[in-house]
C-alpha positions in Angstrom: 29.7 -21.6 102.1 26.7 -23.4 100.4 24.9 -20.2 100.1 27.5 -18.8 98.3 27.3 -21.6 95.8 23.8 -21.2 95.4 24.0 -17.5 94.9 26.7 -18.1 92.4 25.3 -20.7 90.7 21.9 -18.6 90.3 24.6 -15.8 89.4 26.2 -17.8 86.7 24.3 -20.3 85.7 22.8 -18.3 82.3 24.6 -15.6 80.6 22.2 -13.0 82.4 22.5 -13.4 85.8 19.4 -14.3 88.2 19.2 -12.1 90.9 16.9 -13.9 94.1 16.6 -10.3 95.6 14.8 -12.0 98.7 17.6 -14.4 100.3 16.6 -14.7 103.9 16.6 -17.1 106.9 13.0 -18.1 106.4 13.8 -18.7 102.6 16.3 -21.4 103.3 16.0 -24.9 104.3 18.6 -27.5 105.9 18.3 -31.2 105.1 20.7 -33.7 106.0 23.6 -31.1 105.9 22.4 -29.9 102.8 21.2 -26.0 101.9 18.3 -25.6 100.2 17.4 -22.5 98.5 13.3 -21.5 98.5 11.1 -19.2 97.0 11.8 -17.2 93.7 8.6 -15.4 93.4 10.6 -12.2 93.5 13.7 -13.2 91.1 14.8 -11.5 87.9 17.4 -11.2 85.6 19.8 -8.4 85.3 18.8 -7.0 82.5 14.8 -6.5 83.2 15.3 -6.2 86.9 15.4 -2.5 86.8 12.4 -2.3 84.0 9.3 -0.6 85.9 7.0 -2.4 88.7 7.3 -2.7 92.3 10.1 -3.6 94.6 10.0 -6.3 97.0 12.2 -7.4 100.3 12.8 -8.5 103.4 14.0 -6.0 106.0 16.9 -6.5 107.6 18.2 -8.5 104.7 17.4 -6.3 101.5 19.9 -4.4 100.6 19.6 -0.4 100.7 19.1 -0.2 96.7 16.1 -1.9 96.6 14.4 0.3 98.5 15.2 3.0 96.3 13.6 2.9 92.4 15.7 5.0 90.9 19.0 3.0 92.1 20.6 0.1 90.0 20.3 -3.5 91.1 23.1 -6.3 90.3 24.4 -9.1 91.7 26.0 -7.2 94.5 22.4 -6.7 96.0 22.2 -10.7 96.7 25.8 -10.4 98.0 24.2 -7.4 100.8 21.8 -10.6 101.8 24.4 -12.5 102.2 26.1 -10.9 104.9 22.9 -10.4 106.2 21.8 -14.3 106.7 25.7 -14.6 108.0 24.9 -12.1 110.9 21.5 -13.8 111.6 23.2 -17.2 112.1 25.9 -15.2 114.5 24.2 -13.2 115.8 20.4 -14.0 115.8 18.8 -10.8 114.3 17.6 -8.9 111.0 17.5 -5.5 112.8 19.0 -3.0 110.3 21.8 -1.1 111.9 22.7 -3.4 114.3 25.7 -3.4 115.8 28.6 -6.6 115.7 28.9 -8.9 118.2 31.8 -8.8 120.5 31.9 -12.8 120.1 32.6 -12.9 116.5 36.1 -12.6 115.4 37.6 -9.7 113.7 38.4 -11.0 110.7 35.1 -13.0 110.6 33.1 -9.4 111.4 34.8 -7.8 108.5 33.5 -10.0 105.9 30.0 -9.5 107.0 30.6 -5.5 107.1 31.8 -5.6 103.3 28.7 -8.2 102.2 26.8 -5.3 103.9 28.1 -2.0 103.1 25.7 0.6 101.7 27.3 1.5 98.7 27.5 -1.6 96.7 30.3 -0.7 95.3 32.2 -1.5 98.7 30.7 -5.0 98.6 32.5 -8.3 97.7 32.0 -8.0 93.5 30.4 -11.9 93.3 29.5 -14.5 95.7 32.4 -16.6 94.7 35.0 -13.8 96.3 33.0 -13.9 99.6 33.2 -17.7 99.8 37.1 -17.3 99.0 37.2 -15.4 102.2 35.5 -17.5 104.4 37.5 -20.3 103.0 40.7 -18.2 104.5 39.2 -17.7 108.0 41.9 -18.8 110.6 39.9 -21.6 112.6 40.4 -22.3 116.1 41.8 -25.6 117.7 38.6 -26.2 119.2 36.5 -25.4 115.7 39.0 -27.6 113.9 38.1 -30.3 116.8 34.8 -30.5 116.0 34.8 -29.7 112.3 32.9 -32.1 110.0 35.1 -33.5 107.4 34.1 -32.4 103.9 32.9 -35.0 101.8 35.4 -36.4 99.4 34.9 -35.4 95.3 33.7 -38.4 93.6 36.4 -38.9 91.0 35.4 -39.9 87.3 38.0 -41.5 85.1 37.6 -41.3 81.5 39.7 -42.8 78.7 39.5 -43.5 75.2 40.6 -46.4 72.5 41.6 -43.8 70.3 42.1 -40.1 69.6 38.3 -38.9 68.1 36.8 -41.4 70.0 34.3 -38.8 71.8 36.0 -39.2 75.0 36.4 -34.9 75.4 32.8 -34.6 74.2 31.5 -36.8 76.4 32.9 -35.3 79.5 31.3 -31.8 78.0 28.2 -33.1 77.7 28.3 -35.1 81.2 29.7 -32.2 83.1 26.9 -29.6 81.3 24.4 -32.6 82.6 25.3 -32.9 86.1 25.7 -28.9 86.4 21.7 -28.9 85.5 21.4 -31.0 87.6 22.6 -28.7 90.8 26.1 -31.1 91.4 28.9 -28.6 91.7 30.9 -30.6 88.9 34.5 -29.7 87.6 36.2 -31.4 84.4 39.4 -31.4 84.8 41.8 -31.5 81.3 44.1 -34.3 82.2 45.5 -34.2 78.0 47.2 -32.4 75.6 44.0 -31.2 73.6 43.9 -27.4 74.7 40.4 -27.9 74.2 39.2 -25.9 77.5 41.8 -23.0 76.5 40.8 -23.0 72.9 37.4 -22.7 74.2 38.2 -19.8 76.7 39.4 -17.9 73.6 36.4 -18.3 71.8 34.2 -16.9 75.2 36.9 -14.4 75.7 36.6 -16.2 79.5 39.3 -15.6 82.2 40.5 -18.1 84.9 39.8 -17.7 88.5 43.0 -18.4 91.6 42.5 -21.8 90.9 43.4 -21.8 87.4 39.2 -22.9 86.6 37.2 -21.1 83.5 33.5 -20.9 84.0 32.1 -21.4 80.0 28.3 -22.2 79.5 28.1 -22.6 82.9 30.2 -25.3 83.2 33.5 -25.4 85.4 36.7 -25.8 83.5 40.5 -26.5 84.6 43.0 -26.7 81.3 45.8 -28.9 81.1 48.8 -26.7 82.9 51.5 -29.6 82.8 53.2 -30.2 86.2 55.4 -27.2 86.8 51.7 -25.2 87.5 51.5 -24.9 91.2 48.0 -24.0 91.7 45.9 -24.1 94.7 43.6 -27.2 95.4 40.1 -26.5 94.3 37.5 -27.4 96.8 33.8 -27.6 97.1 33.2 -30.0 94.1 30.7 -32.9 94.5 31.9 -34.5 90.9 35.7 -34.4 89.6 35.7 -35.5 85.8 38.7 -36.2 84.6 39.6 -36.8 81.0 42.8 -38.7 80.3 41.4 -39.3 76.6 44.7 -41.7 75.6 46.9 -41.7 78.2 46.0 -44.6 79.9 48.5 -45.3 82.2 48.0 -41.8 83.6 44.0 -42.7 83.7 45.4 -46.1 85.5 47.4 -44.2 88.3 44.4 -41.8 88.9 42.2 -44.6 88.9 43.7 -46.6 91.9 44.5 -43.7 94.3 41.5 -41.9 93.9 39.4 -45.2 94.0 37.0 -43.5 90.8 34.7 -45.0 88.7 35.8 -45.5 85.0 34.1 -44.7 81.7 35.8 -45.7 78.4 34.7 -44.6 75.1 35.0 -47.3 72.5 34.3 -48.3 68.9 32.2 -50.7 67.9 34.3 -51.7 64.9 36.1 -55.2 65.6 39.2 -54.3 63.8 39.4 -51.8 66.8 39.2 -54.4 69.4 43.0 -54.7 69.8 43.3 -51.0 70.5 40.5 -51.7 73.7 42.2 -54.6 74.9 45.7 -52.2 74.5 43.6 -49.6 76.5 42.2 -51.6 79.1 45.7 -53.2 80.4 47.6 -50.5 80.5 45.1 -49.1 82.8 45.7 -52.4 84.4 42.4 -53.5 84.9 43.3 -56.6 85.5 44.6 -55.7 89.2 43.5 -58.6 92.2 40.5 -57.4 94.4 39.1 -54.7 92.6 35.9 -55.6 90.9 34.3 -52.3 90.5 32.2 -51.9 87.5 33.2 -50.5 84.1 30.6 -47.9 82.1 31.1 -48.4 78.7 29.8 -46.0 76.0 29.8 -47.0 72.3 30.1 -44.4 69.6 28.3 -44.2 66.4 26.8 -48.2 67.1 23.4 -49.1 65.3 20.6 -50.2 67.5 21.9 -53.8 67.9 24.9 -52.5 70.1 23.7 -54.8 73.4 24.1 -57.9 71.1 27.8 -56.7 70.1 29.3 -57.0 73.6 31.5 -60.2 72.5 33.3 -57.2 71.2 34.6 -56.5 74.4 35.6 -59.9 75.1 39.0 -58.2 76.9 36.9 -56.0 79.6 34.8 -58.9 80.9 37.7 -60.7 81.9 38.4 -58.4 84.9 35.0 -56.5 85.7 31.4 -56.5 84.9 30.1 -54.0 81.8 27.8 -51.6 81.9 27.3 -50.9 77.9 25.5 -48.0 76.8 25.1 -46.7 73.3 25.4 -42.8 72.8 23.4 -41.0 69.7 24.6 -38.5 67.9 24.9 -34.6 69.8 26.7 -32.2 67.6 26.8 -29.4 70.6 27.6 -31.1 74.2 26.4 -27.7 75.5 22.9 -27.9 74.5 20.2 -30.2 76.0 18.5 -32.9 73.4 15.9 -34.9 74.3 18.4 -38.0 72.9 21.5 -36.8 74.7 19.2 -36.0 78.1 17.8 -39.8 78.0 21.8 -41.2 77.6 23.0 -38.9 80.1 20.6 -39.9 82.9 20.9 -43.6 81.9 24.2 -43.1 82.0 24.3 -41.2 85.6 21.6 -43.6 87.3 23.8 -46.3 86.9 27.3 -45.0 87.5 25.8 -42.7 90.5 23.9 -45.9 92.2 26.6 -47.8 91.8 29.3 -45.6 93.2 26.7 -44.9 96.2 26.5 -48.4 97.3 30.2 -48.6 97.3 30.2 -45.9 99.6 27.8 -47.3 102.0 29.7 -50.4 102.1 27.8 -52.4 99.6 24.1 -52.0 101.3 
C-alpha cells in the first residue's frame, strides 16, 4: 500500500508525471514501518521519456516496453513494477515468467497478474486503482489477528473570526506545504464556500470513489452536506479541516477527534468581540483540556508579538502560540515568506501534537 502512494505521488505530484522506471526490491528501504523510495538516476517525465537515449531496468521487474525503443512508456510501466515487487515479497523471486504460488490467494494472485500483464493496456490504469484493490482484499481471521492498527489521521481544526479572514487560504497553503513535504494530507471542506468545487471547474478535475479532487497536487474533498454517503477515505497522515465560521461545528470536531486548533484572527481590536464570540462557542473553555491554541494573525505589522493583550479571551483557557502570516496572493505557489511561516507554523503545531501522543515525554 505505501508503494502505491509513492508511485502515485511521483505520478501526480506535477502536471507531467514522473515515471521511476527502476522500482525494485533493492531500490526500497523500510524504516520504522515506514517505505522509503531510493534511487532516481533513471527517472523521467512523460513527456521526454520516450525522446532518444538508452533504456535502463531491472529484470524481472521492468516492464516488457522498456525493453523495446520503439514502444510507448507511461505510468502503466511503473504499475508492471509494482506487481513485480508484490510477487517478490510473496514469493521471493524476479525470474521473468514465473509461475504463481499455490500459497497466495486467488484474488490476491489476480492483482499481481493485471500489475503484470504484457500489454499495458491490461494493467491497472494508475497506482491509485491497484491500492483500491488491495484495500478490498478479504483478510483472514488469523491476518486480522495480527494486523497492525493503522495510525490514526492527525486531525487539524481550523476556524475563523470572520468570513475573509484567510481561514480557506490558509488551509490551501498549509495542505500544498505539508504535501511537499511527503505527508499524505487531505483538506477536507467542512463550509458552504464551494471553493474546492469552484476550483475543480476551473482544472476541469474529476472526483475519485471517495468523493476527493486531486488539484495542484493537493487532495481535495468538497462540502457534500450530510445526505452524501461516501466511503471513508483512508491512508491520510494529516486531515485539515476547515470549518471557517461555523464554530460550534469546529467545537464538536474538535473534542471527538481530539485535534489541534488553528484560528485565523484580526488584529483590529474592534474585532476582538467577534474572537471572544468565536472562541466560546467552540467552547474552549471546557475543564481538563489544556491543549495549545496556534493563532495566526492576518495582515498585522511587525509589532504583532506585542499585540497579544488582544487576545485577552483565548489566554483564559489555553496557552497561545501567535504567529503572524505575510502576504501570499497564490496558496499554491511556494514563496520564500510563505515557506518560512509555514514551517514555523508546522514545527510548532507538529512537536506539540507529537508529545501529546507520546504521553507528554
Amino acid at each position: 500500500m505505501q508503494i502505491c502512494s509513492l508511485v502515485e505521488y511521483m505520478h501526480s505530484a506535477c502536471k507531467t508525471p514522473i515515471l521511476h522506471l527502476d522500482l525494485q526490491p533493492n531500490n526500497l528501504i523500510i524504516h520504522n514501518g515506514i517505505v522509503r523510495l531510493i534511487d532516481f538516476d533513471h527517472a523521467a517525465g512523460c513527456e521526454t521519456v520516450d525522446i532518444g537515449g538508452k533504456r535502463y531496468g531491472t529484470v524481472g521487474c521492468a516492464a516488457p516496453e522498456q525493453y523495446d525503443s520503439d514502444r510507448v512508456l507511461d505510468v502503466r510501466t511503473d504499475i508492471y513494477a509494482i506487481g513485480a515487487v508484490l510477487r517478490f515479497m510473496l514469493q521471493g523471486t524476479q525470474t521473468p515468467g514465473a509461475g504463481s504460488c499455490p500459497s497466495i490467494s486467488e484474488p490476491l494472485d489476480r492483482i499481481i497478474r493485471k500489475c503484470m500483464e504484457q500489454d499495458m493496456e491490461d494493467r491497472f490504469a494508475s497506482a491509485r486503482d491497484a491500492a483500491d484493490a488491495l484495500r478490498r482484499l478479504p483478510v483472514s481471521k488469523e491476518a486480522a489477528g495480527t494486523a497492525i492498527e493503522a495510525s490514526p489521521s492527525l486531525n487539524v481544526i481550523l476556524a475563523g473570526s470572520r468570513s475573509g479572514a484567510g481561514t480557506t487560504h490558509l488551509a490551501f497553503g498549509l495542505c500544498r506545504f505539508l504535501t511537499k513535504k511527503h505527508y499524505k494530507t487531505l483538506y477536507e471542506e467542512h463550509n458552504r464556500s464551494m471553493a474546492v468545487r469552484t476550483m475543480s471547474s476551473l482544472y476541469r478535475a474529476r472526483p475519485d470513489s471517495y468523493g476527493i479532487y486531486h488539484i495542484e497536487g493537493c487532495y481535495m474533498k468538497p462540502w457534500y452536506g450530510p445526505a452524501a454517503k461516501l466511503p471513508k477515505p483512508e491512508g491520510f497522515s494529516i486531515v485539515l479541516k476547515d470549518f471557517g465560521t461555523h464554530w460550534r461545528e469546529a467545537g464538536q470536531s474538535l473534542h471527538t477527534s481530539k485535534g489541534l486548533l488553528m484560528a485565523v484572527v484580526s488584529e483590529s481590536s474592534w474585532e476582538r468581540g467577534q474572537t471572544a464570540r468565536m472562541l466560546e462557542e467552540i467552547g474552549l473553555g471546557r475543564a481538563g483540556d489544556r491543549s495549545p491554541i496556534y493563532v495566526v494573525l492576518r495582515h498585522a505589522d511587525e509589532k504583532y508579538k506585542k499585540r497579544k493583550a488582544l487576545l485577552g479571551a483565548l489566554e483564559k483557557h489555553r496557552e497561545i502560540m501567535l504567529f503572524r502570516s505575510p502576504e501570499y496572493p497564490d496558496p499554491f505557489k511556494k514563496s520564500l515568506p510563505s515557506e518560512s511561516f509555514f514551517k514555523a507554523l508546522w514545527n510548532a503545531a507538529g512537536q506539540n501534537s507529537l508529545r501529546e501522543e507520546k504521553g507528554g515525554l
